[in-house]
Every structure is written in structure tokens, then in C-alpha cells.
C-alpha positions in Angstrom: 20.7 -3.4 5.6 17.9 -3.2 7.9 14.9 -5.6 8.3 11.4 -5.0 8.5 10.9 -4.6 12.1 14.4 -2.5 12.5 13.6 0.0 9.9 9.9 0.2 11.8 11.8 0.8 15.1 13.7 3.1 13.2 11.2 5.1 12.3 9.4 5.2 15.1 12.3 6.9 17.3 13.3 8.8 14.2 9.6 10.2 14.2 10.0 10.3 18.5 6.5 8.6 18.2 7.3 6.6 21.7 9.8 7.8 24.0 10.7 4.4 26.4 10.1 0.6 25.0 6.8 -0.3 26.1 5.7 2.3 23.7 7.7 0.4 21.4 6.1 -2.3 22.4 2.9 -1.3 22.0 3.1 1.1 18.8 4.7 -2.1 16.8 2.5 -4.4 18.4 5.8 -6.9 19.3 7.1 -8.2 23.1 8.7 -5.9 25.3 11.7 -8.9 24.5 11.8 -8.3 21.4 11.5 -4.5 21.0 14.9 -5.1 24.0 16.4 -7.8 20.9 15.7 -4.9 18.4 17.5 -2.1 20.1 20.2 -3.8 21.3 21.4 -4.7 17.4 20.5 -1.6 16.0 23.0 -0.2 19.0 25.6 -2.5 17.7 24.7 -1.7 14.2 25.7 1.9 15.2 21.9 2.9 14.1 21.2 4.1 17.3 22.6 5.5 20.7 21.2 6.0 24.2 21.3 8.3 26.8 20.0 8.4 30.1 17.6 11.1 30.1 16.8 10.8 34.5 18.0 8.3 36.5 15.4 5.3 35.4 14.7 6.5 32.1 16.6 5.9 28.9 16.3 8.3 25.4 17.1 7.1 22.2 18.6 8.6 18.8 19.3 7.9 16.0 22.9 8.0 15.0 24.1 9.8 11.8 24.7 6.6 10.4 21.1 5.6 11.3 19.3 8.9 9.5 21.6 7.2 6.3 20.1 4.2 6.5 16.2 5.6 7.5 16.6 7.9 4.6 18.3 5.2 2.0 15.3 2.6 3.2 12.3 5.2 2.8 13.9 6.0 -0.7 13.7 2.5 -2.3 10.2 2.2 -0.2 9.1 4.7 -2.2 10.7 3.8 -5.5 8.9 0.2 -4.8 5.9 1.8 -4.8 5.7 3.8 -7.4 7.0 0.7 -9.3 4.2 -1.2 -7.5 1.9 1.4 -8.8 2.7 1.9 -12.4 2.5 -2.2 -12.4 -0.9 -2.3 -11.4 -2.2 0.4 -13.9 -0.4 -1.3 -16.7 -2.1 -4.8 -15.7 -5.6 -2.3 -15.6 -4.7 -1.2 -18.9 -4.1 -4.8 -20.3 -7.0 -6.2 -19.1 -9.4 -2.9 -20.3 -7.8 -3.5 -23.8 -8.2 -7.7 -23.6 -12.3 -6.8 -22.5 -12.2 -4.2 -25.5 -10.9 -6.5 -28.4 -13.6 -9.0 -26.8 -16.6 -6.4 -27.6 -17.1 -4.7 -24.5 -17.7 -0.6 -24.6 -19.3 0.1 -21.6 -17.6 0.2 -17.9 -18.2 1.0 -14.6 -15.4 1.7 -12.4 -17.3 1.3 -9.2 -16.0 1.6 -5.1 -14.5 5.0 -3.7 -10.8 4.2 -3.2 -7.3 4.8 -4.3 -7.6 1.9 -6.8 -10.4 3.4 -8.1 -8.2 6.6 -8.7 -5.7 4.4 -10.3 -8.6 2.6 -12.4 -9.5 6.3 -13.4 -5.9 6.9 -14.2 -5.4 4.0 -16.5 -8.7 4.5 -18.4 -8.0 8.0 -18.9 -4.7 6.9 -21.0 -6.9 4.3 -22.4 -7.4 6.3 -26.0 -10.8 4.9 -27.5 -13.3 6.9 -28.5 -16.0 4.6 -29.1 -16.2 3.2 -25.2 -17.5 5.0 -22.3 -16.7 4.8 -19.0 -18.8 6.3 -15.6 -17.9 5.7 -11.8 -20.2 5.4 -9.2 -19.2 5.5 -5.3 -21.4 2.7 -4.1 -23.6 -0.2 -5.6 -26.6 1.6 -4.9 -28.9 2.5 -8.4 -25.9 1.1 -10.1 -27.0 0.5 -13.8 -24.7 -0.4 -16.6 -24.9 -3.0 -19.5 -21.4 -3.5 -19.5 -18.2 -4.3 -17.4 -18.2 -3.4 -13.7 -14.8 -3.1 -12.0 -15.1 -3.2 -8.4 -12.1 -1.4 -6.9 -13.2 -2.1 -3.2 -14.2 -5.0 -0.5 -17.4 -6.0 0.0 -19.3 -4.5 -2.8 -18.9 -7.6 -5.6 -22.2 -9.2 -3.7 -24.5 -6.0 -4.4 -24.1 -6.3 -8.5 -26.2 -9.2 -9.6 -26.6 -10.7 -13.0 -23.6 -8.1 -14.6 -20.3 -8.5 -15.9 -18.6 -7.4 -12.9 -14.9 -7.9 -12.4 -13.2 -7.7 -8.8 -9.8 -5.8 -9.4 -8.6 -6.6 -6.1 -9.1 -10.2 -6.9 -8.2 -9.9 -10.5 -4.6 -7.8 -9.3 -4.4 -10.7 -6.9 -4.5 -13.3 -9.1 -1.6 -12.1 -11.1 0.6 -11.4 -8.5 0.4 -14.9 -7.2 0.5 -16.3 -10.5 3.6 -14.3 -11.7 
């Protein structure tokens, strides 16, 4: 099993997004040391190989072993996130239904950003006919007498004297809590 910085460094050659180690370096934002640490176990590993490509200058591959493992690591990655994903909509869900059963039918799903498409997502599962719902891209002529979800940074401090709930916060809160 790879760590963090060895499936990055993975990727990176896999990708051929750097071609000698200071690129490394520099694309993952480590020491030239450490990029040196990182190849040398992923060489023992049998993730990668080297080959001298001219006389100073050294390629590196990945090793059939080390596609397996790039392609096993991006899988679960991926399977995270969509976990990750369906997680947060279901805690979006909960709290629309807790703010429901408390009165509220109104909402503005306000910010331009993938968790205001995931907000969107969630509400459009959310089956009541009696609330409605609008979205607005920024805080400006924002008007709404109920619940404002703020799905982006920096906005909460435009919307004064509303109910207005910071879902980055709010998602926040739970995961540290949990």
C-alpha cells in the first residue's frame, strides 16, 4: 500500500507530468531529499524502474506492478468520494427536513459551486410540495424570507438580518463532531 506522497509521485510519472526530480520537486511542492527518499522505496517496492535516458539524465516508469497499484489507489479514491459525496447530500437532506418540521418553506440555496450543485441535488429529492426553493449566484439583490444556505466562502457576511446557514461550516461541524 502506498502513502499519500507515493501514490502523488506515482501519479505524477504515471501522467509523465515532470521528467527529472526537481520537477518532482517542485510539482509536489516537497525537498529535492525527499522526492530522492520517495523514489528510492517506490524502486524497492518494485513500483517503479529507471533508465538512463543520456548520460546525466535519468527516466522513470512505472513498473507493471506500479500501474496495479496506481490503478487499485485511484479506484478506492474514487469510491471514497462518491461515498464522501452521497454523505454530504444525505446530511443536506437531514438538515432541509429538521428546518422543514421546524416551519420553514422558503430557501435560498445561494454561492455558485459544486456544493451548491449537490445542495440542488438533495432538494430536488426532497419531495414537498408546499416549500419552494430558488438559487441565486451571488449575495447581490438577494431577497428571501426564509432559509439561506450559503454553499461558498466569503459570502455569509453579505446576508444580514436572515436565517442564513453556512453549509461549509454546518458539513464541518459534523464531520468533526462524528
Amino acid at each position: 500500500m502506498l502513502d499519500e506522497k507515493e501514490f502523488e509521485l506515482i501519479n505524477i510519472i504515471g501522467l509523465k507530468m515532470a521528467s527529472n526530480q526537481r520537477d518532482f520537486s517542485r510539482k509536489m511542492n516537497i525537498s529535492l531529499g525527499m522526492v530522492n527518499m520517495l523514489i528510492r522505496r517506490l524502486i524497492i517496492k518494485g513500483y517503479i524502474r529507471t533508465s538512463k535516458v543520456k548520460p546525466k539524465r535519468i527516466g522513470y516508469m512505472l513498473t507493471p506492478k506500479g500501474f496495479k497499484e496506481k490503478m487499485n489507489q485511484s479506484a478506492a479514491y474514487t469510491l471514497r468520494t462518491i461515498n464522501s459525496i452521497s454523505t454530504i447530500k444525505n446530511r443536506i437532506q437531514v438538515l432541509i427536513e429538521d428546518l422543514y418540521q421546524k416551519g420553514e418553506r422558503h430557501f435560498l440555496i445561494l454561492g455558485d459551486s459544486d456544493l451548491a450543485l449537490l445542495t440542488k441535488m438533495a432538494i430536488d429529492e426532497f419531495s414537498r410540495k408546499d416549500c419552494v426553493f430558488s438559487y441565486a449566484k451571488s449575495a447581490d439583490h438577494c431577497n428571501v424570507d426564509g432559509v439561506v444556505f450559503i454553499c461558498q466562502n466569503n459570502i455569509s457576511e453579505k446576508i444580514e438580518g436572515k436565517n442564513k446557514i453556512s453549509l461549509i461550516h454546518e458539513l464541518a461541524s459534523v464531520q468533526n463532531s462524528a
